[in-house]
N, C-alpha and C positions, 0 to 999 in steps of 0.2 A: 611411446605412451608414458613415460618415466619423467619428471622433471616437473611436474607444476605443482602449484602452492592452491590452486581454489579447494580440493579437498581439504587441506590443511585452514583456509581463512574457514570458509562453514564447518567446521568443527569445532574451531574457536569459538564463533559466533553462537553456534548451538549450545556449547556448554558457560557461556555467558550467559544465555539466556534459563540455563536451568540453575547458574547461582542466583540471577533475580529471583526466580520464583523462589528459592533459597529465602532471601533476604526479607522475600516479605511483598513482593512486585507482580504485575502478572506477568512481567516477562521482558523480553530485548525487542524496542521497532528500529529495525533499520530504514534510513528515508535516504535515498538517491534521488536529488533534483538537477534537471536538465542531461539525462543519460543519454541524448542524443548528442553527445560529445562523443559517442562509439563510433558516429560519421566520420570521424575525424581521425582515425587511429589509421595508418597504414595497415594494408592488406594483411602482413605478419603479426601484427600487432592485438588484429580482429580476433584469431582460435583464441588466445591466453583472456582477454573479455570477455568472450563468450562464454568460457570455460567456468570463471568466477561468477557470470551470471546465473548460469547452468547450477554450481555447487550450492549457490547462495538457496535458490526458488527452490531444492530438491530438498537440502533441509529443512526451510523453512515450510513444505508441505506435503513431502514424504509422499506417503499412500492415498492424495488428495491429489492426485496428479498422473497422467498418464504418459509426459511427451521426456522425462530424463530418464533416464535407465543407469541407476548409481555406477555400476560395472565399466562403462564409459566413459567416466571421469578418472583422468590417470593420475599415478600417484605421487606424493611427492620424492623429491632428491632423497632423503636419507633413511625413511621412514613411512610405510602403511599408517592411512587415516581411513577409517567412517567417515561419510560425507556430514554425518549428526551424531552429536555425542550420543543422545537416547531416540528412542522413537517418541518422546512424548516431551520434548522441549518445547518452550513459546516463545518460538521466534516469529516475527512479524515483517515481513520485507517488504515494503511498497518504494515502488523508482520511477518517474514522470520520462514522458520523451513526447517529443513533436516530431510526427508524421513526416518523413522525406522520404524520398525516393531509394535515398542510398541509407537506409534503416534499419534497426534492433529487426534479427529474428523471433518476432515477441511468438508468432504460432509455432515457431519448431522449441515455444518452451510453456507456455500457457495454453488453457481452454480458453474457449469463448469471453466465458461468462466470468472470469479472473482476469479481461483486461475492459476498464474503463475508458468508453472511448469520449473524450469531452470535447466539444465541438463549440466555437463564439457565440455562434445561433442558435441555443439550443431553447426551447419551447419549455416553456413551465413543466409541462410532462415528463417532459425527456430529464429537467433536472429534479425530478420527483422521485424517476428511476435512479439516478446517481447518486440522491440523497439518502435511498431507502437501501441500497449499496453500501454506503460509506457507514450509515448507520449498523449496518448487521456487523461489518468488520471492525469499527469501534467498540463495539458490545465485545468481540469475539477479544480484541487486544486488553482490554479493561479486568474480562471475565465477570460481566454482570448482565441479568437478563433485560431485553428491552423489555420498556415499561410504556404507558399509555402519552405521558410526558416527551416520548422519544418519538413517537408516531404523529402525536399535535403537531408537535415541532418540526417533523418532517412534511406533512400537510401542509400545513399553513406556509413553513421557508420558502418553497418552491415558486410560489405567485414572488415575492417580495426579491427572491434574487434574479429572479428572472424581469423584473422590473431593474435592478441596482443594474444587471448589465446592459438593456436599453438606455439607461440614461447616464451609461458611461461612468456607473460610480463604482462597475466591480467590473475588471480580467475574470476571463476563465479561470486563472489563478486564483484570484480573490473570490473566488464561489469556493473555490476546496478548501482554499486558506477558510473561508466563513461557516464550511458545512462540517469542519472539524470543530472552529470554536465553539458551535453551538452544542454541540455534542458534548466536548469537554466542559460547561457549566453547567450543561443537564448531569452531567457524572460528579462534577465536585460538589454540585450545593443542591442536594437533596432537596429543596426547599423554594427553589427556585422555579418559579410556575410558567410554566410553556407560553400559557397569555401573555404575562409579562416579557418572556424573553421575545418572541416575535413582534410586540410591539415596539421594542427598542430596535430590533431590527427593521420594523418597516421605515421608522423615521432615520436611519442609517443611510436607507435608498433610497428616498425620495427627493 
């Protein structure tokens, strides 16, 4: 159990994120795109990823979590770590993966409702759900309350992206890539009116 570094990288990680909040920031988001590269690792190679995935999600959600059990995670070569520097750091860790056969054990580390499953065909409703999702955890990484500006925009996005990817002007990607940008000009310009932003976006996808 002696030998690995992932308690050691989320403790780093964790106490980064409490110099942000230091500095003036709401905090550290770490983003891993394409982590189904973990198909890829040989068999020995799998426990030490896993491991690092395990320390990263247990800091970044502590007692928001039922499936890590800190005591688990072994220590490193020279030196005892915390898996989190404090229990009240804002760390934010979101990591994308596509569905295969030989895949992330995303349930022996998440609930339900902390993995987003995004699918090509998804139904205006369904990206209603994912957009009223991504909204809550934008507000939660930002630290500001949603506002009526954020709920318009989530309403009304929904029809208009779900058009962009019938007529092939947006990936599944480019809905997350498009449902954060909307999110982040509702957060930087106060000022900016939800009519207006979605009517830029309807002509976006048309």
């Amino acid at each position: 159990r002696i030998g690995n570094n992932a308690r050691q990288i989320a403790y780093l990680l964790s106490g980064i994120s409490v110099l942000a909040r230091l500095a003036g920031y709401s905090g550290l988001c770490i983003l891993i795109d394409e982590a189904e590269s973990y198909s890829l690792l040989q068999s020995k190679q799998r426990p030490k990823a896993s491991l690092f995935f395990s320390g990263v999600i247990y800091a970044a959600l502590q007692d928001h979590q039922s499936h890590i059990n800190a005591a688990d995670l072994p220590q490193h070569h020279f030196r005892e770590y915390p898996v989190a520097y404090t229990d009240r750091q804002s760390l934010f860790f979101l990591f994308t993966v596509t569905r295969s056969d030989n895949r992330m054990p995303l349930e022996d580390w998440l609930d339900a409702e902390q993995i987003l499953e995004l699918d090509p065909h998804h139904t205006p409703q369904e990206i209603g759900q994912f957009l009223e999702q991504a909204m809550g955890y934008h507000a939660r990484a930002y630290g500001y309350e949603v506002g009526e500006r954020q709920r318009q925009t989530r309403r009304g996005a929904a029809e208009h992206l779900a058009l962009g990817m019938r007529n092939d002007k947006l990936s599944i990607r480019g809905v997350v890539r498009m449902a954060v940008e909307l999110y982040d000009l509702l957060y930087l310009y106060p000022d900016y009116d939800a009519a207006t932003l979605l009517d830029e976006l309807r002509q976006q996808v048309r």
